[in-house]
N, C-alpha and C positions, 0 to 999 in steps of 0.2 A: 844785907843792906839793899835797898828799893834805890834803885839809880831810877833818879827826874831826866827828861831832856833839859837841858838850858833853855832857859827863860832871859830875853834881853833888856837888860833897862836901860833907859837915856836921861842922865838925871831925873832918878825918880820913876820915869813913867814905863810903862810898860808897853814896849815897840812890839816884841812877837816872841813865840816859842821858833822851836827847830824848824817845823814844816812852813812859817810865816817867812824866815829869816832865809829858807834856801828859793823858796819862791821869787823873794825879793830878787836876791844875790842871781839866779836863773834868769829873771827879767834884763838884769843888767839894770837894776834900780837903787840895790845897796847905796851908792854912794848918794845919790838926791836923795834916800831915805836919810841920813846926815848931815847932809847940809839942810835941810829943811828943818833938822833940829837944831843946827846952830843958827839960824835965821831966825828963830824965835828966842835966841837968847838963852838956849839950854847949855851952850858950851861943849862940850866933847867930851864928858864924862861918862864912861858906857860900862853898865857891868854884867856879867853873865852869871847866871845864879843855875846851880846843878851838873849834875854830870850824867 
């Protein structure tokens, strides 16, 4: 079995893989990455696809 990293979505769209999400999260930007999605109405539904 071929293990993917996680891939993140935010209703729908696609915010980042692993090396996007820990860049963020290192910046200390994680969370304005979320509320910048619920600002536009996406709501807080977030799914990780892979392992």
């Amino acid at each position: 079995m071929v293990k993917e990293p996680p891939k993140v979505f935010v209703k729908g769209f696609y915010i980042g893989g692993t090396e996007e999400m820990l860049k963020v999260s290192e910046e200390g930007l994680l969370g304005d990455c979320f509320k910048a999605c619920l600002g536009r109405g996406l709501g807080l539904f977030v799914r990780v696809v892979g392992t």
